[in-house]
C-alpha positions in Angstrom: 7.8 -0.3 -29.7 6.0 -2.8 -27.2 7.4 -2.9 -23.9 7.5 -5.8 -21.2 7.2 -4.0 -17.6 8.3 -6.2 -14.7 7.4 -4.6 -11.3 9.1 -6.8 -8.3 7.6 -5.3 -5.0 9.3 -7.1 -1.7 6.9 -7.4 1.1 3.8 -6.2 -1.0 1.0 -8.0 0.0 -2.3 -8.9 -1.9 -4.7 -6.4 0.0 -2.2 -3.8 -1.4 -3.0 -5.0 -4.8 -6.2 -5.0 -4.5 -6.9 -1.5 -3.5 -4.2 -0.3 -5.7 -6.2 -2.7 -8.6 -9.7 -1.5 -7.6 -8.9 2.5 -6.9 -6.7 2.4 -11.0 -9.7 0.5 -12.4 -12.5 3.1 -11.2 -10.4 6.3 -11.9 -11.9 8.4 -14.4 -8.4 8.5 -16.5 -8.4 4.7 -17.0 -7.7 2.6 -19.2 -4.6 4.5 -20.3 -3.5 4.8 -23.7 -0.8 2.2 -24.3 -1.9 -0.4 -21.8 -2.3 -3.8 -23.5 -2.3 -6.2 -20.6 -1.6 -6.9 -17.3 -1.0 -9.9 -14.8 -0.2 -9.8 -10.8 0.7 -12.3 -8.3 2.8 -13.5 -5.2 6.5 -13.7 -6.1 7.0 -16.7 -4.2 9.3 -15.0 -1.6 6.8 -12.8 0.1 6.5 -10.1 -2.3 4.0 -9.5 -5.4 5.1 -9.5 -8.7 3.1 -7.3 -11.5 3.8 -8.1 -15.1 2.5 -5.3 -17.9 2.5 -5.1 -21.4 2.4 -1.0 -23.0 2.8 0.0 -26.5 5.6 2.1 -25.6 7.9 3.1 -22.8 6.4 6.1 -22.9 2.7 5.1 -22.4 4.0 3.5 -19.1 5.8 6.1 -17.7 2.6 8.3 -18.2 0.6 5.7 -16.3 3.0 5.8 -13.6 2.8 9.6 -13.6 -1.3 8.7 -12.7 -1.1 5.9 -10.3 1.7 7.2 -8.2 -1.1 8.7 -5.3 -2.3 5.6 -5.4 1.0 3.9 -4.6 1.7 6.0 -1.6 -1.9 6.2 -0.1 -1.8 2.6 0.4 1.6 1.9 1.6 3.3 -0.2 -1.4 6.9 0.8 -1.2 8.4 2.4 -3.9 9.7 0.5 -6.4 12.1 0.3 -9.9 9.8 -1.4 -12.9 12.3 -3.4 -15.1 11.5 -2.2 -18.8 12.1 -4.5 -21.8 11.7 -4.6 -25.4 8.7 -6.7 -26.5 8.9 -8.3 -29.8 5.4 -9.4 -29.7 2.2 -9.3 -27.6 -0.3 -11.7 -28.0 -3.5 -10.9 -25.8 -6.1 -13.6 -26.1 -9.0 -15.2 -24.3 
């Protein structure tokens, strides 16, 4: 089942973002299985917001498993992605 991953990240900043972006995008494990699509931005009270779409809950949590160095080596404070059901994804350009 598609799932809708909602990552709220208080005080994360955009340079965080972008190293976390760029170091995810140039490892040799991605793209993961699962991923569909993703979308980032300001939260509009000093935080970033990222917004993923993953076949399952399970294709997440094995991203997660991969990206967590990358978390910590650049400071973005843990965090608890809200997981919801999708009942479609549309990905278009």
């Amino acid at each position: 089942m598609p799932v809708i991953v909602t990552v709220e990240i208080p005080g994360g900043t955009k340079e965080q973002y972008e190293q976390n972006t760029e170091q995810i995008t140039s490892a040799d494990w991605w793209p993961m299985p699962g991923f569909l699509a993703h979308a980032a931005g300001p939260d509009g009270t000093g935080g970033w917001r990222v917004v993923d779409f993953w076949e399952s809950a399970e294709a997440f949590q094995a991203f997660v498993e991969k990206a967590t160095p990358i978390f910590r080596s650049s400071g973005t404070p843990p965090v608890m992605p809200r997981i919801d059901e999708a009942v479609n994804v549309m990905v278009g350009r």
